[in-house]
C-alpha positions as CSV (number, residue, x, y, z in Angstrom):
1,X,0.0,0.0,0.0
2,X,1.2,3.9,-1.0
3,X,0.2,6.5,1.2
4,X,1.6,9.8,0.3
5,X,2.3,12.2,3.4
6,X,1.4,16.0,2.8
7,X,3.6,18.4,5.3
8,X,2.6,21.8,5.9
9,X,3.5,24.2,8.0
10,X,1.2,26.9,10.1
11,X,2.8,30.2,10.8
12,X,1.5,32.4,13.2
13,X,1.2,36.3,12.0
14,X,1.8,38.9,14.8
15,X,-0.2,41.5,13.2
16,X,-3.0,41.3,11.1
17,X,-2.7,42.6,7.5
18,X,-5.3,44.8,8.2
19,X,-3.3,46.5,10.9
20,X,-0.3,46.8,9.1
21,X,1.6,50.0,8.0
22,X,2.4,50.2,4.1
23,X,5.8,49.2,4.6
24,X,4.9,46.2,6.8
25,X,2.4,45.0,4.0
26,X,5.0,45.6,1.1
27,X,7.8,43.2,3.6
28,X,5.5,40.6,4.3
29,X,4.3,40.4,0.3
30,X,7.9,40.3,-0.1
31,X,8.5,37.6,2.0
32,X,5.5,35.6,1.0
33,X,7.1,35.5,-2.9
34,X,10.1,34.4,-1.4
35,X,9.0,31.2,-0.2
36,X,6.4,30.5,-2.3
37,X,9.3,30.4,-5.4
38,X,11.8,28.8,-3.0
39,X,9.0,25.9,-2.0
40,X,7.8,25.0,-5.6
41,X,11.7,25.0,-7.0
42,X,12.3,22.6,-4.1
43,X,9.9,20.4,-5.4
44,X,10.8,20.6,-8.9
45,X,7.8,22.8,-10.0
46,X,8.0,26.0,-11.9
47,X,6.1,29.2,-10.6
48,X,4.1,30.1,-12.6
49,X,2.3,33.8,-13.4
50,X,1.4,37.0,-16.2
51,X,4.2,38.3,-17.3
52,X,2.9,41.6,-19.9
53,X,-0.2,40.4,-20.2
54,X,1.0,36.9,-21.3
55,X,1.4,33.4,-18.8
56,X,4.8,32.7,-18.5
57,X,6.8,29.0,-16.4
58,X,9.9,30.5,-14.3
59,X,12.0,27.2,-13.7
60,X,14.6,26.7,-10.9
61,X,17.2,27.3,-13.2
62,X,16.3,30.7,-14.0
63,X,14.9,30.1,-17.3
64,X,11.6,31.5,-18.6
65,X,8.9,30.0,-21.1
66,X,5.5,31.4,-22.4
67,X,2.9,28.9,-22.2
């Protein structure tokens, strides 16, 4: 039998976005990229997103394709 085991992780915020100053928002957006790129190149998964109005893969190595 295959059982495939999901980890996650749960953060807890300090402030609420709604209570945060504009620079606090723009540092926790920031930081929230970050990982999110970090997490899917660590499982071998491109990020993927609109670039000029057009989708785009960004692979771990840097390299970028339309789709």
């Amino acid at each position: 039998m295959h059982t495939d085991t999901i980890k996650y992780r749960t953060g807890t915020m300090t402030k609420r976005p709604a209570e945060m100053t504009a620079q606090e928002l723009k540092i926790w957006q920031e930081q929230g990229e970050k990982e999110i790129r970090e997490y899917l190149f660590s499982i071998n998964q491109p990020l993927i997103y609109s670039k000029n109005g057009v989708m785009v893969a960004e692979n771990k190595d840097g390299s970028i394709e339309t789709i």
